[in-house]
C-alpha positions as CSV (number, residue, x, y, z in Angstrom):
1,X,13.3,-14.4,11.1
2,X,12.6,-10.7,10.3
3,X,11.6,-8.5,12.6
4,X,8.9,-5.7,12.5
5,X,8.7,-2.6,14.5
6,X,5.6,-0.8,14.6
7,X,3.4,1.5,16.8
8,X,5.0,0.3,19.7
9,X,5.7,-3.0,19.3
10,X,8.2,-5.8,17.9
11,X,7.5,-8.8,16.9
12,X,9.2,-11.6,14.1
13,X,7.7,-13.1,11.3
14,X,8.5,-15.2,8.3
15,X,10.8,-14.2,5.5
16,X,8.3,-13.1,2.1
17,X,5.2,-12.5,4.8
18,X,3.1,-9.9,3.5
19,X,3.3,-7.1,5.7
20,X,-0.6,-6.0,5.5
21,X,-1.6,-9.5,7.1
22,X,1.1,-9.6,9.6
23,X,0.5,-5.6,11.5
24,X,-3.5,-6.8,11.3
25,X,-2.4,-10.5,13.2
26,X,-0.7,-8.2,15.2
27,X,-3.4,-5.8,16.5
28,X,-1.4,-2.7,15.0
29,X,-3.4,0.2,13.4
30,X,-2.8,-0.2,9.9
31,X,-6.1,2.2,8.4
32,X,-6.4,4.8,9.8
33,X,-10.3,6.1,10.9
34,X,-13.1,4.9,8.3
35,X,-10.8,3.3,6.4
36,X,-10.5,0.4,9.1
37,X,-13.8,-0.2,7.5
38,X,-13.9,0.8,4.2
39,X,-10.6,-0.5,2.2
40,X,-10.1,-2.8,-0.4
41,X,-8.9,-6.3,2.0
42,X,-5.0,-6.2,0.3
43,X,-5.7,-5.8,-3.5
44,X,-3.4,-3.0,-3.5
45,X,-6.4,-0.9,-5.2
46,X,-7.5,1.7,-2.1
47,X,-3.9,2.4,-0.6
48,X,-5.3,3.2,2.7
49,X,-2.5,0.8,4.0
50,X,0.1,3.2,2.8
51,X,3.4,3.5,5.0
52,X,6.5,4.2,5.3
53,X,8.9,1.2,5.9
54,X,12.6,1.5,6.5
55,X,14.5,-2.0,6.3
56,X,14.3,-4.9,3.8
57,X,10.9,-5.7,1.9
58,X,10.2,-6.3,-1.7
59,X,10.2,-4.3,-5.0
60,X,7.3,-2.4,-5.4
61,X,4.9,-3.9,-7.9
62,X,2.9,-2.6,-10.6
63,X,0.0,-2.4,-7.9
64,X,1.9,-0.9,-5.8
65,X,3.2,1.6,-7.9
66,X,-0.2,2.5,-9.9
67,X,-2.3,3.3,-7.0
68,X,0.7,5.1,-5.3
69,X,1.1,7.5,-8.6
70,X,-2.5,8.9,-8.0
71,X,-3.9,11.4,-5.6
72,X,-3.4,11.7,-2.5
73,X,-0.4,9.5,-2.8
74,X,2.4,10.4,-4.6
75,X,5.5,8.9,-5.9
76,X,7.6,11.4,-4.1
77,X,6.3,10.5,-0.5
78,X,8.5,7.5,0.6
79,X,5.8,5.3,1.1
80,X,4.8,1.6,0.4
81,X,1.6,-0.5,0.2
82,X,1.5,-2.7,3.2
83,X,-1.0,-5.3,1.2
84,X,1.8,-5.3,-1.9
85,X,5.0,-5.4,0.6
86,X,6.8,-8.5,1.5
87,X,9.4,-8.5,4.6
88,X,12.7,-9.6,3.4
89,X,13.9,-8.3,6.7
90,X,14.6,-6.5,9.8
91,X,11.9,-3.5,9.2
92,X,11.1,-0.2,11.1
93,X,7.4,1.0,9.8
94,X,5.8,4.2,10.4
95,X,2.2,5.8,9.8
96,X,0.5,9.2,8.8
97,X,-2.6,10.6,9.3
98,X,-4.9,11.1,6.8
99,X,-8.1,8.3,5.3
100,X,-5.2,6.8,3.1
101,X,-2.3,7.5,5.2
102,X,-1.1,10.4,2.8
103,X,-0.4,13.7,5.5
104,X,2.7,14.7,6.4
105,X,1.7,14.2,9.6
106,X,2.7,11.2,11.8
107,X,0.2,9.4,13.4
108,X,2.3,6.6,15.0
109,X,6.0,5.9,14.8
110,X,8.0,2.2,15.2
111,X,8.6,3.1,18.8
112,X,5.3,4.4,19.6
C-alpha cells in the first residue's frame, strides 16, 4: 500500500485512491482559509486543492491541467490537483499559502 506524508503525518492508503478524499479522511488541511468552505467538492474546477506532490500519482488530466493553466496557478509551479490526483505510490505532499494554494510561500511541509 502507498504511503502519504503530509503536514505531519503518515498514513497508507490504496493504490489509484484519489488523493483529495484521502488528506480530508485524514484530517489534513487540504484548503487553505475560506476556501475550506468555498471550493468546488473535487471537480477539479476551483483548484483550491493545489499542491505539490513528490512520489508516484497519475498523469495529470485535462481538468487538471485547464484549471492549472489559469491565474493564479500556473503551469510553471510544480503543482497538482489533489481532487484530479491518484496515488500510484509512496508520496511526500506539500502546501502553500494563498486561497488556491498558489504563493510561493509554504504553509505546511510532509514533515510538519
Amino acid at each position: 500500500m502507498p504511503q502519504i506524508e503530509a503536514e505531519g503525518k503518515i498514513f497508507e492508503c490504496e493504490q489509484g485512491a484519489n488523493l483529495r478524499q484521502v488528506l480530508l479522511r485524514q484530517g489534513v488541511a487540504l484548503h487553505n482559509d475560506r476556501s475550506r468552505l468555498i471550493n468546488c467538492r473535487g471537480l477539479g474546477t476551483c483548484g483550491t486543492c493545489a499542491v505539490e506532490i513528490v512520489g508516484q500519482v497519475s498523469e495529470p488530466n485535462w481538468r487538471d491541467k485547464s484549471r492549472r493553466s489559469l491565474p493564479p496557478h500556473s503551469l510553471q509551479q510544480n503543482r497538482r490537483l489533489a481532487c484530479q490526483t491518484q496515488v500510484l505510490g509512496n508520496v511526500r505532499i506539500t502546501k502553500y499559502d494563498g486561497f488556491w494554494g498558489h504563493s510561493e510561500q509554504v504553509r505546511w511541509l510532509p514533515e510538519g
